[in-house]
Backbone as CSV, one residue per row, in Angstrom:
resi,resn,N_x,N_y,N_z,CA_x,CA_y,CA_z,C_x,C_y,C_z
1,UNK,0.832,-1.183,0.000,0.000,0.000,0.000,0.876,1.245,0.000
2,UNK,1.230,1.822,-1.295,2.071,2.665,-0.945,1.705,4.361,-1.773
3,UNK,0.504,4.613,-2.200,-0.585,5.154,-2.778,-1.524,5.007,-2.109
4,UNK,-2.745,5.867,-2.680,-3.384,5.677,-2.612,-4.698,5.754,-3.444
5,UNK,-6.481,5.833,-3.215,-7.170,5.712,-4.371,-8.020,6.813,-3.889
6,UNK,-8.902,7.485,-4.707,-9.287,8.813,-5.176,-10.899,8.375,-4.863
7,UNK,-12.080,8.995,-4.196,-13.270,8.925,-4.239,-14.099,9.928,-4.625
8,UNK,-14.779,10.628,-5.179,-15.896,11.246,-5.725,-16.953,11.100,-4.886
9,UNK,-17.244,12.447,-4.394,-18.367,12.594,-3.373,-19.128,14.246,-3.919
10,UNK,-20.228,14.158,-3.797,-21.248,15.144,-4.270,-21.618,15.861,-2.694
11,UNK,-21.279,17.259,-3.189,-21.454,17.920,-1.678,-23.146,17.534,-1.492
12,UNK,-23.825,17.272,-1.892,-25.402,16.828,-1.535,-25.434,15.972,-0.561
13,UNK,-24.397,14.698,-1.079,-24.126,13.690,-0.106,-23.464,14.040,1.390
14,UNK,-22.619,15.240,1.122,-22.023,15.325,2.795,-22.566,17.067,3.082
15,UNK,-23.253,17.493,2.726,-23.822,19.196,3.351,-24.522,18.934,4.539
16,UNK,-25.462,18.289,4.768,-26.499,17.952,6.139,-25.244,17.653,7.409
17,UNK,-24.155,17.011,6.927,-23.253,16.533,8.305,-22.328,18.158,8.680
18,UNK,-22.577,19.090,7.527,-21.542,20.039,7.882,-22.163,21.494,8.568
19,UNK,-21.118,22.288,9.150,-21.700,23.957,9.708,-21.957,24.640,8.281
20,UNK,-22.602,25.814,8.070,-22.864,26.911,7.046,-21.250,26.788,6.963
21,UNK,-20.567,27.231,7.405,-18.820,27.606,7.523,-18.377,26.590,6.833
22,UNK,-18.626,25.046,7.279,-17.832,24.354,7.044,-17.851,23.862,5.804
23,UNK,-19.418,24.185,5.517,-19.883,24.113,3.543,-18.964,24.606,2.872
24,UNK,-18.951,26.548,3.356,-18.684,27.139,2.413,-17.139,26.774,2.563
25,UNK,-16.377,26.443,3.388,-14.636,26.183,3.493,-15.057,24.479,2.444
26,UNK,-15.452,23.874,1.854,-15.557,22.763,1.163,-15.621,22.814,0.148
27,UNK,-16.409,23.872,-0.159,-16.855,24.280,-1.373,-15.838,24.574,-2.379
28,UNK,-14.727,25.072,-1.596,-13.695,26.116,-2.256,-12.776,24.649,-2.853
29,UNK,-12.711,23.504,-2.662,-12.136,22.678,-3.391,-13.254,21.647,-4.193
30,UNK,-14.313,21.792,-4.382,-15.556,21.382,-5.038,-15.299,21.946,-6.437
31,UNK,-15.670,20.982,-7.585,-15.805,21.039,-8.442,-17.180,20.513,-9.169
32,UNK,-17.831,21.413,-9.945,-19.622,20.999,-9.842,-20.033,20.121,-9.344
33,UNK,-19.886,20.700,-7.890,-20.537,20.323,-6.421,-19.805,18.892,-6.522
34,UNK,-18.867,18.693,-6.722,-18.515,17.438,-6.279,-16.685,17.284,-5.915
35,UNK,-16.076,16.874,-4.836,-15.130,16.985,-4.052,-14.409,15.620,-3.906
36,UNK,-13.549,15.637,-4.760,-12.598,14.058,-4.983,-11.523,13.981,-3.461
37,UNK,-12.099,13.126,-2.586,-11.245,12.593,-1.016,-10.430,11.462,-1.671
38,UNK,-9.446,11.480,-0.461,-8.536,10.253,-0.870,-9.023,9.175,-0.059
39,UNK,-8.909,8.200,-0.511,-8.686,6.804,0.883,-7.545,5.780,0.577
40,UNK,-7.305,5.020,1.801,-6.647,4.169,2.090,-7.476,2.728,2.147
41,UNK,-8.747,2.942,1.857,-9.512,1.949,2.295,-9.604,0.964,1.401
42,UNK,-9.136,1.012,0.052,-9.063,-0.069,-1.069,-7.773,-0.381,-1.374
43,UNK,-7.817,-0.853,-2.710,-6.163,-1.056,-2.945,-5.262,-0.320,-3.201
44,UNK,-5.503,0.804,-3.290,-4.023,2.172,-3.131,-3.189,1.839,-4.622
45,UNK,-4.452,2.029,-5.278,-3.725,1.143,-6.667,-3.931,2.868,-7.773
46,UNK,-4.602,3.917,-6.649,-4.374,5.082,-7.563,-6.200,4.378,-8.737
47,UNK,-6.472,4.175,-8.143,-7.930,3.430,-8.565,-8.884,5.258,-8.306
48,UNK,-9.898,5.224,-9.225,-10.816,6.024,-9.167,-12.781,5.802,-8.642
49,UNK,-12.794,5.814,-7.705,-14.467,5.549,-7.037,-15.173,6.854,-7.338
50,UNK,-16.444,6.362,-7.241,-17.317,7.920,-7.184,-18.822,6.910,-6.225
51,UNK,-19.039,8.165,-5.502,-20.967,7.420,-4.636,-21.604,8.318,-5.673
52,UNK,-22.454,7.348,-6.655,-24.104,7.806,-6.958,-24.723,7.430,-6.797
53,UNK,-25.578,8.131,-6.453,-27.412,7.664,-6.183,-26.948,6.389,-4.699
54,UNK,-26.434,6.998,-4.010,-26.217,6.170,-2.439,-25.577,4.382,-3.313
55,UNK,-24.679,4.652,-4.034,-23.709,3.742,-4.456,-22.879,3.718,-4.983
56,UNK,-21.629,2.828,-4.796,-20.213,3.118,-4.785,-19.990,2.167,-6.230
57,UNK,-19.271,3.508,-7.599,-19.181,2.929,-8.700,-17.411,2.562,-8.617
58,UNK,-16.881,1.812,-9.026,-15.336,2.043,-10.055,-15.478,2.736,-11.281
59,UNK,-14.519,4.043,-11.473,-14.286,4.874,-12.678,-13.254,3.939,-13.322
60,UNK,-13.648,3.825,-14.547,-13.027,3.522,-15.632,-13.190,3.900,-16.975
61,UNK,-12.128,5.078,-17.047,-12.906,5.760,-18.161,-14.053,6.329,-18.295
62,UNK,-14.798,5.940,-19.586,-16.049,6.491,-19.160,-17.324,5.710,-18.777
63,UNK,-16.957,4.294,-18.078,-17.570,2.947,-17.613,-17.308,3.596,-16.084
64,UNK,-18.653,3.173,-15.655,-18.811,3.048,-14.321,-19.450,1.405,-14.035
65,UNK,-18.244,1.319,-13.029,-18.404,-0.384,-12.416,-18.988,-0.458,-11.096
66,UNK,-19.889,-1.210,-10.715,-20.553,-1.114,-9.465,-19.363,-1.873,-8.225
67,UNK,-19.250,-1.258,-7.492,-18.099,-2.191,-6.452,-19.153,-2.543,-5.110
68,UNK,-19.237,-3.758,-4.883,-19.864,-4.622,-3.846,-19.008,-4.323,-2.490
69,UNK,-18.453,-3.354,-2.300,-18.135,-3.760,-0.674,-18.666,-3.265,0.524
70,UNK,-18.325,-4.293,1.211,-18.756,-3.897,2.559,-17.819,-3.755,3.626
71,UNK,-18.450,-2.451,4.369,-17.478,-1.873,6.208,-17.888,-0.992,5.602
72,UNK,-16.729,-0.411,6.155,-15.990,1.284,6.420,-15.261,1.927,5.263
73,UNK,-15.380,3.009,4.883,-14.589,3.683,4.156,-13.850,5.208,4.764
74,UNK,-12.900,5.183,5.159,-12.850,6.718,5.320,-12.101,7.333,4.735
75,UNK,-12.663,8.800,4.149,-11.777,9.214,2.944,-11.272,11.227,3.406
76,UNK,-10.819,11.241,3.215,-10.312,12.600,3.756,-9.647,13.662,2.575
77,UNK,-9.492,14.625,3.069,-8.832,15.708,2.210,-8.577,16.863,2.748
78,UNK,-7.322,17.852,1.827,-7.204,18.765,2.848,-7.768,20.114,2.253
79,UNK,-8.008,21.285,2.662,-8.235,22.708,2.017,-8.117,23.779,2.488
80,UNK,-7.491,24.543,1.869,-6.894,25.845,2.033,-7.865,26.954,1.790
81,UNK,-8.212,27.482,2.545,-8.982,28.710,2.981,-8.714,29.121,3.556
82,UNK,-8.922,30.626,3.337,-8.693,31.653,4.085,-6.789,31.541,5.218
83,UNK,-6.300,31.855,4.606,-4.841,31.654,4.912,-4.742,30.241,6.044
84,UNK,-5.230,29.678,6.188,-6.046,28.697,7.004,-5.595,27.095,6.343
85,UNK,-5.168,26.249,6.970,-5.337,24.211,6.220,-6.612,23.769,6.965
86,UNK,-7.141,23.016,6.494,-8.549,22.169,6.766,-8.480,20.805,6.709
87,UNK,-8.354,20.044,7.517,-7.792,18.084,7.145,-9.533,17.717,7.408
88,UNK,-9.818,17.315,6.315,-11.212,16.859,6.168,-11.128,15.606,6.107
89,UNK,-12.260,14.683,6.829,-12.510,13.275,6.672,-13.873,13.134,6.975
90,UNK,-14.156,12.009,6.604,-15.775,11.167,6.441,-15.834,9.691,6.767
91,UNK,-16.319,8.984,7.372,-16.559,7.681,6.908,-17.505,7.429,6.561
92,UNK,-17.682,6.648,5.682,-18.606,5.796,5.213,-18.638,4.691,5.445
93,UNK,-20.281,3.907,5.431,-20.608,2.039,5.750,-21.102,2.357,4.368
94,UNK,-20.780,0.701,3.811,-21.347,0.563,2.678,-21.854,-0.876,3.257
95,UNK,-23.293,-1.629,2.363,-23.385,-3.010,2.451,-24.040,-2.906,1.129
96,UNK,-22.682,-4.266,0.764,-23.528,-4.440,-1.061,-23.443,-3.176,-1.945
97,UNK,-22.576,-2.375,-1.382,-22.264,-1.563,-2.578,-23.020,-0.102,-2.399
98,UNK,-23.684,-0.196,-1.521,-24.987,0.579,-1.082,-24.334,1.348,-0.114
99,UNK,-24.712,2.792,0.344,-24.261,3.592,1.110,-25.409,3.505,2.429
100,UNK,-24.762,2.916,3.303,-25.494,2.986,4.500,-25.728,4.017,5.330
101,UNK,-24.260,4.326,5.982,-24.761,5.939,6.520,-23.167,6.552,6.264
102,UNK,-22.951,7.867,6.559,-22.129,8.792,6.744,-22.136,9.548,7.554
103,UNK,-20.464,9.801,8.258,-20.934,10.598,9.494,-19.352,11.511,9.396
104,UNK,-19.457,12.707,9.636,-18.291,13.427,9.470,-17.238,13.059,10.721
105,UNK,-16.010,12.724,10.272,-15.092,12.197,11.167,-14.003,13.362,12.255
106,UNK,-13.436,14.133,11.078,-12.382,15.002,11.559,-12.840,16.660,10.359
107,UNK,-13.062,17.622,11.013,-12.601,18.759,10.367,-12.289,20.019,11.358
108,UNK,-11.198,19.927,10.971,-9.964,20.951,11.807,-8.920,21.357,11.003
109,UNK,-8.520,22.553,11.776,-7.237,23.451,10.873,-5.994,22.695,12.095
110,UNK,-4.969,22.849,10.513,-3.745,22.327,10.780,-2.993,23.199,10.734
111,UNK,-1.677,23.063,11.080,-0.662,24.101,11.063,1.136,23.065,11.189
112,UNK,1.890,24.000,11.370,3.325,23.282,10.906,3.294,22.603,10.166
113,UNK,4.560,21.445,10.125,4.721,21.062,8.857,3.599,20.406,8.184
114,UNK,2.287,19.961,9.245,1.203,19.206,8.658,0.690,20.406,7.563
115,UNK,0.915,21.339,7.712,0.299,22.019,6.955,1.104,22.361,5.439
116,UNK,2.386,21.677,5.618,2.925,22.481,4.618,3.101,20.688,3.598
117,UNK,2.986,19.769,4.416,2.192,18.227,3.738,0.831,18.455,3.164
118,UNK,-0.050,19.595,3.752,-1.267,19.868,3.055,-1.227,20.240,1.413
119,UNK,-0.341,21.375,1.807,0.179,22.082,0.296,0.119,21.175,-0.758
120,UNK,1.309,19.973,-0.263,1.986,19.027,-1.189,0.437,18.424,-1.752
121,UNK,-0.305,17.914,-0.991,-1.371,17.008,-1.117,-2.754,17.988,-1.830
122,UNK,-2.757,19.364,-1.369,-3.399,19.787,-2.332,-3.296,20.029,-3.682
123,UNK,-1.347,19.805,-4.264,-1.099,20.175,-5.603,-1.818,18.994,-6.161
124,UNK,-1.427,17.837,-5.477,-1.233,16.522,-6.051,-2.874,16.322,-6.640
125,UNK,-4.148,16.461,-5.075,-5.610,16.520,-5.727,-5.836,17.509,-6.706
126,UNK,-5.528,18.946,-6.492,-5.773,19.366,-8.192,-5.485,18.364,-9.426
127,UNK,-4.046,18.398,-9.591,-3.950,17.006,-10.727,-4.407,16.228,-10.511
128,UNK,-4.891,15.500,-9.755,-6.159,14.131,-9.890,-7.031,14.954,-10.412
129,UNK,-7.699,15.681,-9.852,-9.003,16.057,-10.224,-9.099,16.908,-11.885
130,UNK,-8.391,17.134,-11.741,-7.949,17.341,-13.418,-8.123,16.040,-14.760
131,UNK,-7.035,14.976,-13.698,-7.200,13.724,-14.885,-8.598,13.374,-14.531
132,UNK,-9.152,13.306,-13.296,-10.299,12.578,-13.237,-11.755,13.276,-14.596
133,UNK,-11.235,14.518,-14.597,-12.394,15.071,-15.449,-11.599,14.872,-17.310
134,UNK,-10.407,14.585,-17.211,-10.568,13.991,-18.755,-11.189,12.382,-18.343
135,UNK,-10.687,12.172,-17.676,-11.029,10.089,-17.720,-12.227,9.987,-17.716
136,UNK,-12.963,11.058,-17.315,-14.556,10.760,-16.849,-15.077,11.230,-18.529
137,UNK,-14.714,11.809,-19.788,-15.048,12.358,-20.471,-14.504,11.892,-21.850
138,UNK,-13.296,11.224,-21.468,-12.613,10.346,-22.330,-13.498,8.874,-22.932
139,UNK,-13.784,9.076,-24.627,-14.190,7.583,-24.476,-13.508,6.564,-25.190
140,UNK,-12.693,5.188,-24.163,-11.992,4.785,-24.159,-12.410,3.681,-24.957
141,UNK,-11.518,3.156,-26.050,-12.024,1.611,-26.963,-11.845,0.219,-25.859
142,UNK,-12.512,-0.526,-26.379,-12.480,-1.569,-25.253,-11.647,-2.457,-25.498
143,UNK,-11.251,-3.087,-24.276,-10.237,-4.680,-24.891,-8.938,-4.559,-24.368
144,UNK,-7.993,-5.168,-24.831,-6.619,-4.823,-24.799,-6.165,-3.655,-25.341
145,UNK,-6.136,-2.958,-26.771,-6.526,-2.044,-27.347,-6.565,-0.498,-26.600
146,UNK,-7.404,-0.794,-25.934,-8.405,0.371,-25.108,-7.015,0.564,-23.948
147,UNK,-6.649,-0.543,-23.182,-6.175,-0.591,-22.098,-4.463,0.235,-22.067
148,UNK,-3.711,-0.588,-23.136,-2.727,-0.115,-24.095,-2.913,1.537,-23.981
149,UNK,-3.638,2.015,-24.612,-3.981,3.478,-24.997,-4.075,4.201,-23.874
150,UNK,-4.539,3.658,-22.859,-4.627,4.414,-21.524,-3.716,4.370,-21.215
151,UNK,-2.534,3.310,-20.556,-1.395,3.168,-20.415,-0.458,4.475,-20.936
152,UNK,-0.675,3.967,-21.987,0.484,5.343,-22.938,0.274,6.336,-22.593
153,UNK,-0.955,7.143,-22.836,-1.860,8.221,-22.310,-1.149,8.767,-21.082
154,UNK,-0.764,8.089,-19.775,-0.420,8.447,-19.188,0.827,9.503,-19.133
155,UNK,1.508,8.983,-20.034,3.328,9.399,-19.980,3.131,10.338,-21.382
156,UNK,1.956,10.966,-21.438,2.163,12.387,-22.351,2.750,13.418,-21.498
């Protein structure tokens, strides 16, 4: 486990758990209303998830795969507001793929070097969230073919 994998969450899904404040400090790394957390909770394979409609897909390209698991997920992120770091987390229960409940875990400002690990980790989610919106828009040929092409794709 030496990575990790990327989740897609729709501020719809987490606004009810948060303050007016803590919306609008969320917001500011939201991208049409939706806020890519990291987790540790799968295979750290740099894998792409998203929850719709209270269920947990695999991104692939522009295929969404339904993923069956069950526990815990907790996925976190950090954000910079107002001269300010923010270490955001959530967990999630899933059963069967299904979103059971959510409950906000950690949101607090950081400071020292955690904060200057924030930086690093906020460059890094911009570029995810960047590739995630070609991959999500990209339509990929299927097969070996398809797979190949992504591969390469990468090392432009």
């Amino acid at each position: 486990m030496n990575g990790s994998d990327n989740i897609i969450v729709t501020l719809n899904t987490i606004s009810k758990l948060l303050t007016k404040e803590q919306l609008e400090i969320i917001k500011k790394v939201s991208n049409n209303n939706k806020v890519t957390f990291q987790t540790k909770s799968f295979s750290c394979d740099s894998l792409i998830y998203i929850i719709k409609r209270n269920k947990l897909y695999l991104l692939d390209g522009d295929k969404e795969t339904p993923v069956s698991s069950n526990g815990y997920i907790r996925m976190s992120t950090y954000v910079k507001y107002d001269k300010k770091t923010y270490w955001i987390s959530f967990n999630a229960q899933f059963s069967r793929g299904r979103k059971s409940t959510i409950e906000l875990h950690k949101f607090e400002t950081v400071e020292g070097p955690t904060a200057k690990a924030a930086k690093i980790r906020s460059k890094v989610a911009k570029n995810v969230k960047n590739k995630t919106q070609k991959i999500e828009h990209k339509i990929q040929p299927a097969g070996f073919l398809g797979l190949l092409k992504r591969i390469l794709s990468m090392f432009k």
